[in-house]
N, C-alpha and C positions, 0 to 999 in steps of 0.2 A: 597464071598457071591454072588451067583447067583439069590436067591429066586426064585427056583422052588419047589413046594408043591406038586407035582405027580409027577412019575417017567416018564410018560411022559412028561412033561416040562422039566427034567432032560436032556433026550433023545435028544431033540428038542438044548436044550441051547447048548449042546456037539456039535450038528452037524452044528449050526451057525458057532463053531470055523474053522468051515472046510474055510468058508470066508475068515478069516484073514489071512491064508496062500497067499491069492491071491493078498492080498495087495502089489504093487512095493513100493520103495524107495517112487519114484514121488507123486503117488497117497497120500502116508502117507503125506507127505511134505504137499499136497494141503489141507487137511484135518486138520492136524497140522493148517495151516494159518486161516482156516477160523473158527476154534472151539480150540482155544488154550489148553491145558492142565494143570491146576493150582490145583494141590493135598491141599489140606486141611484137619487140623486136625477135628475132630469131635467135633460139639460144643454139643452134646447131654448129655455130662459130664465136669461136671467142666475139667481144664488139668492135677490139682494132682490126681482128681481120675481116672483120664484117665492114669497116668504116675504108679499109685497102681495096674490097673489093667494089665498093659504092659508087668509085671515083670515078 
């Protein structure tokens, strides 16, 4: 899910991935420490109706 609603926002979000290529090991690591990454499920649904609509 990117939310872009014109194709050029589309366009745009595509060529930011050009970035992440340039990302080193290092730099990720520093990034990683100061903005940790902790995935969570979505509480916008119960989890059984989250786990109905999984399937």
């Amino acid at each position: 899910m990117i939310g872009a609603k014109t194709p050029a926002q589309l366009e745009q979000n595509l060529k930011a991935l050009e970035a992440v290529k340039k990302i080193t090991p290092e730099v990720k690591a520093e990034i990683d420490a100061l903005v940790p990454f902790v995935p969570e499920l979505s509480r916008r649904w119960p989890s059984s109706a989250y786990c109905a609509c999984a399937r």
